[in-house]
C-alpha positions as CSV (number, residue, x, y, z in Angstrom):
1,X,107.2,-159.3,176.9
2,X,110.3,-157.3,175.2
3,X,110.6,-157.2,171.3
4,X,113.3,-158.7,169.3
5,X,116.1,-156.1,167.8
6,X,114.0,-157.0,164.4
7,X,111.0,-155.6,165.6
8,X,112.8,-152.0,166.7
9,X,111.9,-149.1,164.0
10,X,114.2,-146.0,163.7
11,X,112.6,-143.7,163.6
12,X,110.1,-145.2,165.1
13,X,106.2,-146.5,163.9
14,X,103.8,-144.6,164.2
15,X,100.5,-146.4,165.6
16,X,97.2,-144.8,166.0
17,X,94.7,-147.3,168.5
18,X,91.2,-146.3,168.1
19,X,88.7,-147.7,170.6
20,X,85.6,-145.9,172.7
21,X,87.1,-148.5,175.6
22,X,89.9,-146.9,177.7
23,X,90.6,-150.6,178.9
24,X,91.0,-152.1,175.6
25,X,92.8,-148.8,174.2
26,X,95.1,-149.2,177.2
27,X,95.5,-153.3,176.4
28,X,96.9,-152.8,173.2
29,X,99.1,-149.9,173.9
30,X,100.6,-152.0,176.9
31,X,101.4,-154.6,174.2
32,X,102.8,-153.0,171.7
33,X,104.7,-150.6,173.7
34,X,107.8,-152.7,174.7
35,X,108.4,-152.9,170.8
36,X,109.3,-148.8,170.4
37,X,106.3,-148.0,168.3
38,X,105.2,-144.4,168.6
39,X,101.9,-144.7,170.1
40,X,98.9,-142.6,169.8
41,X,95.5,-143.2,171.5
42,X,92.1,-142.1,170.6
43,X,88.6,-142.3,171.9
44,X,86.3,-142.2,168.7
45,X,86.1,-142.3,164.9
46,X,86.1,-138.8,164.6
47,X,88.8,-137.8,166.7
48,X,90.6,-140.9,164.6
49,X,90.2,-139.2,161.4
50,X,91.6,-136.0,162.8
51,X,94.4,-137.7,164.4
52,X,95.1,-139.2,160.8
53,X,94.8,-135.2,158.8
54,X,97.2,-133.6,161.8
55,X,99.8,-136.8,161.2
56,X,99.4,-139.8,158.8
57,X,100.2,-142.7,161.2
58,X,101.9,-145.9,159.7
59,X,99.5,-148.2,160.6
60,X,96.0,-148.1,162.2
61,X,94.3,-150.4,165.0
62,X,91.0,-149.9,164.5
63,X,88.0,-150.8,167.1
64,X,84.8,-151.9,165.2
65,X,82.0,-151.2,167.2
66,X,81.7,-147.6,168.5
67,X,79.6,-144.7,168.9
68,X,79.1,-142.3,166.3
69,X,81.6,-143.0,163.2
70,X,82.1,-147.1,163.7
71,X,85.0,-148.8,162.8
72,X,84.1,-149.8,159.4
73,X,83.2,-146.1,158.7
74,X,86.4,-144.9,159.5
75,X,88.1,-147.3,157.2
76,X,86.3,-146.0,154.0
77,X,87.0,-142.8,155.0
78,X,90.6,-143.2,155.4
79,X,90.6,-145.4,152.0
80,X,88.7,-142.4,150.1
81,X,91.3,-140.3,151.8
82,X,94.6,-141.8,151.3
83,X,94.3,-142.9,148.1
84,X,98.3,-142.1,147.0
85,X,99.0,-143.1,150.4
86,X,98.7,-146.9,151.7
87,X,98.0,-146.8,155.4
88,X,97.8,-150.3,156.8
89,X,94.9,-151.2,159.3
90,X,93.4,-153.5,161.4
91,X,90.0,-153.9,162.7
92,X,89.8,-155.1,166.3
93,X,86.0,-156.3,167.5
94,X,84.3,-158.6,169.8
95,X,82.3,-159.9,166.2
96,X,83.2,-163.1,164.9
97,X,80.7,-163.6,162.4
98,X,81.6,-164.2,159.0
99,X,79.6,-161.7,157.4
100,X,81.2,-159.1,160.3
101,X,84.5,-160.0,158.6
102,X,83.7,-159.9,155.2
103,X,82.4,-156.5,155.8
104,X,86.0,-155.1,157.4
105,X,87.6,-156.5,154.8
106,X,85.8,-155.0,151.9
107,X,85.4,-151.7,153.8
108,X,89.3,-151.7,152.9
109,X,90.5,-153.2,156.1
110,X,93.8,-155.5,155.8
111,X,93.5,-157.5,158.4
112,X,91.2,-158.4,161.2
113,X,91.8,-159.6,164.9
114,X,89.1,-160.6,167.5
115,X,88.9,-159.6,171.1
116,X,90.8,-160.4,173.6
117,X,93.8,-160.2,171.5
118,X,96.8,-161.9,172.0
119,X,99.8,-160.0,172.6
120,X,102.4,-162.7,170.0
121,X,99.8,-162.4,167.7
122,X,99.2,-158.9,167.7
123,X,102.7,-157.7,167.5
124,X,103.1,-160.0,164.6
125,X,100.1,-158.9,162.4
126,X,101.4,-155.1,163.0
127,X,105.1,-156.4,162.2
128,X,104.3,-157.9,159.1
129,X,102.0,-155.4,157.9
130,X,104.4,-152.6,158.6
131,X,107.0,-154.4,156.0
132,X,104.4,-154.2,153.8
133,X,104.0,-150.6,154.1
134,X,107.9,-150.1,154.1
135,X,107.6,-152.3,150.6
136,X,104.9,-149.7,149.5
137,X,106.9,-146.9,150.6
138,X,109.8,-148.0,149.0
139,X,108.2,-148.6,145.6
140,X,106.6,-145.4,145.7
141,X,110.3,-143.6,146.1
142,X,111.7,-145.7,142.9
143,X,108.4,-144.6,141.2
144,X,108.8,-141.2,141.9
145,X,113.0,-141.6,140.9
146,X,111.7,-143.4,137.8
147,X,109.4,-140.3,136.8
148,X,111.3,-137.8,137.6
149,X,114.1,-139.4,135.3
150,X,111.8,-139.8,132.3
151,X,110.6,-135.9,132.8
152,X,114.3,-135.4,132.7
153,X,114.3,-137.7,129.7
154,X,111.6,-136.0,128.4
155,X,112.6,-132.4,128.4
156,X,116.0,-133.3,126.9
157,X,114.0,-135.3,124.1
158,X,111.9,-131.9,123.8
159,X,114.9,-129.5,123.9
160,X,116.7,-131.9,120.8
161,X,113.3,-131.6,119.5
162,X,113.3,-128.0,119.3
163,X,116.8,-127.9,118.0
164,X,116.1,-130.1,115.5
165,X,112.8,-128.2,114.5
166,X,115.0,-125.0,114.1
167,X,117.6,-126.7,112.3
168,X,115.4,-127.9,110.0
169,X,113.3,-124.6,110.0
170,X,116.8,-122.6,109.4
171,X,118.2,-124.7,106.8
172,X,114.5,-124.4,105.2
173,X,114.3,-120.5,105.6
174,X,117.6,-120.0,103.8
175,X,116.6,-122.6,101.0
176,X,113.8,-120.1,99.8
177,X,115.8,-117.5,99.9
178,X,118.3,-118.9,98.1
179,X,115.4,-119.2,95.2
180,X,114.7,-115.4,95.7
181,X,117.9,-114.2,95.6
182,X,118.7,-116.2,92.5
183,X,115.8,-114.8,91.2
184,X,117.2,-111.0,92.3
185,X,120.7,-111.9,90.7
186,X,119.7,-112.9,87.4
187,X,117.9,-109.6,87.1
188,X,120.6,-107.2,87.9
189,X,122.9,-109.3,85.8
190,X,120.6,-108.8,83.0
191,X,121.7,-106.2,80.8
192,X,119.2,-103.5,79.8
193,X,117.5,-103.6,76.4
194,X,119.7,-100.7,75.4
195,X,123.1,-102.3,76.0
196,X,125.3,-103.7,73.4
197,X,125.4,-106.8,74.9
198,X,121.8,-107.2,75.4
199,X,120.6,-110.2,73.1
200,X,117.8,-109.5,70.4
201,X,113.9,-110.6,71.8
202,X,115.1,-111.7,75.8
203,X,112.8,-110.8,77.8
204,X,113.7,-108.0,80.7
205,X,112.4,-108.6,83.7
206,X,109.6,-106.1,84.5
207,X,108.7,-104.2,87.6
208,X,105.4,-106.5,88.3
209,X,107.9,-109.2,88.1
210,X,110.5,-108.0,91.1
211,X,107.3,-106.4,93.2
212,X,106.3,-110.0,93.1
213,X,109.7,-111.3,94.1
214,X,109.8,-108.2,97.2
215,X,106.3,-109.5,98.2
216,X,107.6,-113.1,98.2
217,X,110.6,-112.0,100.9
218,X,108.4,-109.8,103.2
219,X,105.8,-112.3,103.5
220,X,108.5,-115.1,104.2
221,X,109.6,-112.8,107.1
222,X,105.8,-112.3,108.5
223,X,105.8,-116.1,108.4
224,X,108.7,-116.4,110.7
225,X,106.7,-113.8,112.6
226,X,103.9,-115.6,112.8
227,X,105.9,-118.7,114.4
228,X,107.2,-116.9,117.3
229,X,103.8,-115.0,117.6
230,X,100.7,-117.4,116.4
231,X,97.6,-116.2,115.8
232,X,94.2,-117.7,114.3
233,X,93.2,-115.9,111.2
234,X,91.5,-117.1,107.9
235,X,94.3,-117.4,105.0
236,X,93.8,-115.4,101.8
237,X,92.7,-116.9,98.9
238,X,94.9,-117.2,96.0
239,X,94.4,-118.2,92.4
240,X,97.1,-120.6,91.2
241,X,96.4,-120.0,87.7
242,X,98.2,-116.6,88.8
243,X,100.5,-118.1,91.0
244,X,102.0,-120.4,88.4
245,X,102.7,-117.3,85.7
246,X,104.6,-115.3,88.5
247,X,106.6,-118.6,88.9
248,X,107.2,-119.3,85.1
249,X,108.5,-115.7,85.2
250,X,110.7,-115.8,87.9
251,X,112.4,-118.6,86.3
252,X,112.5,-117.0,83.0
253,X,114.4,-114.1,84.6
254,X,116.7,-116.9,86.2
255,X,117.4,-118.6,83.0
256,X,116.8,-122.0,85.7
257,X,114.4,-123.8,82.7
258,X,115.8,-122.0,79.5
259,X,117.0,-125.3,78.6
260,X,113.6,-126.9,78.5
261,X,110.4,-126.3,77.3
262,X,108.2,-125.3,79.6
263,X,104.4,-126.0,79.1
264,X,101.6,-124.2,81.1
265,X,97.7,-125.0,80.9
266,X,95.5,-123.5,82.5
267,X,91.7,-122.9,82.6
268,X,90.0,-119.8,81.5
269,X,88.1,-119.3,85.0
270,X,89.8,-118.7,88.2
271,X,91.6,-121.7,90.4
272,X,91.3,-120.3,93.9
273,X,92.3,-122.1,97.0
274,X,93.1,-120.9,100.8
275,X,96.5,-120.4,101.0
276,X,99.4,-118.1,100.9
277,X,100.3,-116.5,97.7
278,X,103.8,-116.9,99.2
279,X,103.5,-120.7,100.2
280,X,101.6,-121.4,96.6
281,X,104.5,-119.7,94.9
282,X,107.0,-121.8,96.9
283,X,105.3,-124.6,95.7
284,X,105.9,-124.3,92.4
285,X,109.2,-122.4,92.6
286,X,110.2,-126.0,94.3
287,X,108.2,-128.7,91.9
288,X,109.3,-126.4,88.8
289,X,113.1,-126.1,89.9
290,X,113.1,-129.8,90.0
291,X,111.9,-130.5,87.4
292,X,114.3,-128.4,85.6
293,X,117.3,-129.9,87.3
294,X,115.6,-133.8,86.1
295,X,116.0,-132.9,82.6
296,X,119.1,-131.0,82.4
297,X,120.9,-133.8,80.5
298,X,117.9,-134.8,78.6
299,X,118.3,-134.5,74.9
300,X,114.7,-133.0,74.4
301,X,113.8,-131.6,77.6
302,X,110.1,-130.6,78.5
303,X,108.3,-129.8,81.6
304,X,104.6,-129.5,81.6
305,X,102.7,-127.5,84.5
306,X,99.1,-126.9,85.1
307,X,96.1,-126.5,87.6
308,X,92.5,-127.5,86.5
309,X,89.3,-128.0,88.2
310,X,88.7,-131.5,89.6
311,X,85.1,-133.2,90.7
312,X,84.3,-132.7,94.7
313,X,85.3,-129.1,94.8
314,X,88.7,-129.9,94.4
315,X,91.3,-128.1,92.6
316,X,94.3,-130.3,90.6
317,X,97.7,-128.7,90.1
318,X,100.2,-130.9,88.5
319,X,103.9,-130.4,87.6
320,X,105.7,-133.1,85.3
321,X,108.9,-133.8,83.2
322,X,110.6,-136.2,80.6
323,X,113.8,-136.6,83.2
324,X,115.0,-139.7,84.0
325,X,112.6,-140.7,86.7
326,X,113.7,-142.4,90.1
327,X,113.8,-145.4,91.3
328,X,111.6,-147.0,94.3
329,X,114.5,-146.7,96.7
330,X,114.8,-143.2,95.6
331,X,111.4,-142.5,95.9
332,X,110.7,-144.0,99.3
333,X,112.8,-141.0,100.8
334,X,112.0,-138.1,99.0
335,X,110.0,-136.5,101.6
336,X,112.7,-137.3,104.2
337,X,114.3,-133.8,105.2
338,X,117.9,-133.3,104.0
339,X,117.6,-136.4,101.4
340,X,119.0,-135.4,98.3
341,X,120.0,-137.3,95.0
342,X,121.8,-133.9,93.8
343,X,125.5,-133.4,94.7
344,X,126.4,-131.3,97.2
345,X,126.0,-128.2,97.3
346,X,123.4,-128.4,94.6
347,X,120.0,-128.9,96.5
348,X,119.4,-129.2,100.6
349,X,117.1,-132.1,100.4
350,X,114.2,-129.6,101.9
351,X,112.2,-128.6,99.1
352,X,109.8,-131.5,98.6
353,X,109.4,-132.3,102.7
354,X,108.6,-128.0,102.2
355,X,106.1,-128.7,99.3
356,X,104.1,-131.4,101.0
357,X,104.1,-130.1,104.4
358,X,102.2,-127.0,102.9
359,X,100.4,-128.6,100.9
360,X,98.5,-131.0,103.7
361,X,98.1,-127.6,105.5
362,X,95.6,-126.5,102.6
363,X,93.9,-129.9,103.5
364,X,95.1,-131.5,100.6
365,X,97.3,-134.4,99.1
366,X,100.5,-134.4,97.3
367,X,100.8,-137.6,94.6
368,X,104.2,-138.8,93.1
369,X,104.2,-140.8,90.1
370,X,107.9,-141.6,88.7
371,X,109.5,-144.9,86.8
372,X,112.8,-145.0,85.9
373,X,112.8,-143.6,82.4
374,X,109.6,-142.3,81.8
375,X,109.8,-139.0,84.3
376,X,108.5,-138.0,87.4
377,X,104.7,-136.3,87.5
378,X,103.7,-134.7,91.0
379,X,100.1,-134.0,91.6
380,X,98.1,-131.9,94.2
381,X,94.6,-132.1,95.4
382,X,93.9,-129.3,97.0
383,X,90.3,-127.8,98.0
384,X,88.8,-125.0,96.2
385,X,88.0,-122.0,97.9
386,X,84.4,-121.1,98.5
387,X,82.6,-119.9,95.2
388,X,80.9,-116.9,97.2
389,X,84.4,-116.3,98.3
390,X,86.5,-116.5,95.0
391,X,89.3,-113.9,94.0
392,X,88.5,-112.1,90.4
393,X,90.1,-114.0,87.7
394,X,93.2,-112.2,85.8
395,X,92.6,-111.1,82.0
């Protein structure tokens, strides 16, 4: 009996016939073959599973009861085998039990046809279940299209990523050094206490003050090393009661908060956290700079600093003003990189995202309290150091 044009495969099936019976192998191949399957007869389970490792067939006719590795064997095999691959069979046996049935089918069999079998019916079951193979097959090349475009997806996502990352890393780099250098400037364009111009009582910026600002660059460049070359070491411990009088005199040498009074409390005994001295200076250098900008046009300006102790071996550092305050819209986005209320050219919008990025890094929390007309307070929590591990406290 000849096959319809439907039935022809190019290239053609492969079928694997399994059965210990060269009669019954020879059967099914005689009734399959005027279809134009590629045909491939075996004896026994083993040599089935072989046959199946040297090349995967499409579909597998499978007799149930033979020597050594029986049917049903071979079918969990292949199941365990091919899991990424779905390989059709169907279990061919004298058995016509239910139970003998129920057992093909949950050894992973998909189909199940009793001896002697018809030639209409077989080449049917094999037809049908080869489409659903080809269905299989063809969902398993749009799932591998479909991956392969969301790792392309994915790496373009991570490559803007990274150039986003530096951006922001860039335009954060040069905003601290725009502090430094401001810092530098006003202390070359300081005259010297001998000059004619010099003004009676300023203070001249001292040696301790600039070693602190050359400390301040070269550990901003071991930072950036650090990025490109990470590696796990415990940070220093720094006292911010120190850290926020190197601050209050770089900005004295700046002349940034002349125009306000600037109010610093802090303990007698040390405030020492884990932590950069750099980063902790940053910290203020940012909080205290804004400050100073809030109250610029406020007829009795005054910004109040300070770190105290706090219960649960905590540490709180606080920096606050009599500006104007900022509204909720205003102070939903603060923390958004590149937001700024300040016009352009006057701020980046990088400090604060700066400020309470480092400060989560200490493990601690950055508050912001501010109403329209009655200032702006921001407030760290940050963990205190180990006592058995604290810094000497400065005279």
């Amino acid at each position: 009996m000849s096959g319809n044009a439907s039935e022809k495969a190019t290239p053609p099936w492969r079928v694997l016939i399994v059965d210990d019976d060269p009669a019954s192998r020879s059967t099914v191949a005689a009734q399959l073959s005027p279809v134009g399957y590629h045909l491939r007869l075996v004896p026994s389970g083993e040599e089935a599973l072989a046959a199946v490792r040297e090349e995967p067939p499409d579909i597998v006719l499978l007799d149930v009861m033979m020597p050594g590795l029986t049917g049903l064997d071979v079918c969990r095999r292949l199941r365990e085998r091919l899991r990424e691959d779905y390989i059709p069979i169907i279990l061919i046996t004298a058995l016509d039990e239910r139970d003998d049935v129920l057992q093909g089918l949950g050894a992973g069999a998909d189909d199940f046809l009793r001896k002697p079998v018809q030639s209409a019916e077989l080449r049917a079951r094999v037809s049908n279940l080869l489409k659903v193979r080809e269905y299989y097959r063809l969902v398993a090349s749009e799932r591998d299209k479909a991956l392969a475009t969301v790792d392309a997806l994915r790496q373009q996502v991570l490559q803007a990523d990274r150039l986003a990352t530096l951006g922001t890393f860039a335009a954060g780099v040069s905003h601290e050094l725009n502090n430094i250098a401001q810092v530098l400037r006003a202390a070359l364009e300081l005259p010297s206490p001998d000059s004619p111009g010099a003004a009676e009582g300023e203070e001249m910026p001292t040696p301790e003050v600039l070693d602190h600002v050359l400390n301040h660059v070269t550990e901003l460049a071991r930072t950036i090393l650090r990025m490109a070359r990470p590696t796990e070491g415990l940070l220093p411990e720094t006292d911010l009661r120190r850290t926020l009088e190197e601050v209050r005199n770089m900005l004295r040498i700046t002349g940034r908060a002349r125009h306000a009074r600037l109010v610093v409390t802090v303990p007698e005994q040390a405030c020492v956290i884990r932590a950069s001295p750099v980063h902790a200076q940053q910290v203020f250098l940012n909080l205290l700079g804004n400050a100073a900008d809030a109250v610029a046009d406020m007829p009795q300006p005054v910004i109040e600093a300070g770190v105290r102790a706090a219960p649960g071996g905590q540490l709180e550092a606080w920096v606050q003003d009599n500006g104007p305050g900022m509204p909720e819209e205003v102070l939903g986005r603060i923390f958004e990189p590149f937001f700024t209320t300040k016009p352009p050219g006057a701020g980046t919008g990088l400090g604060l995202p700066v400020v309470k990025q480092l400060v989560e890094s200490w493990g601690g929390r950055l508050h912001v309290h501010s109403q329209p007309g009655r200032g702006t307070r921001m407030v760290m929590e940050i963990p205190a150091a180990s006592a058995t591990h604290s810094v000497e406290a400065r005279p």
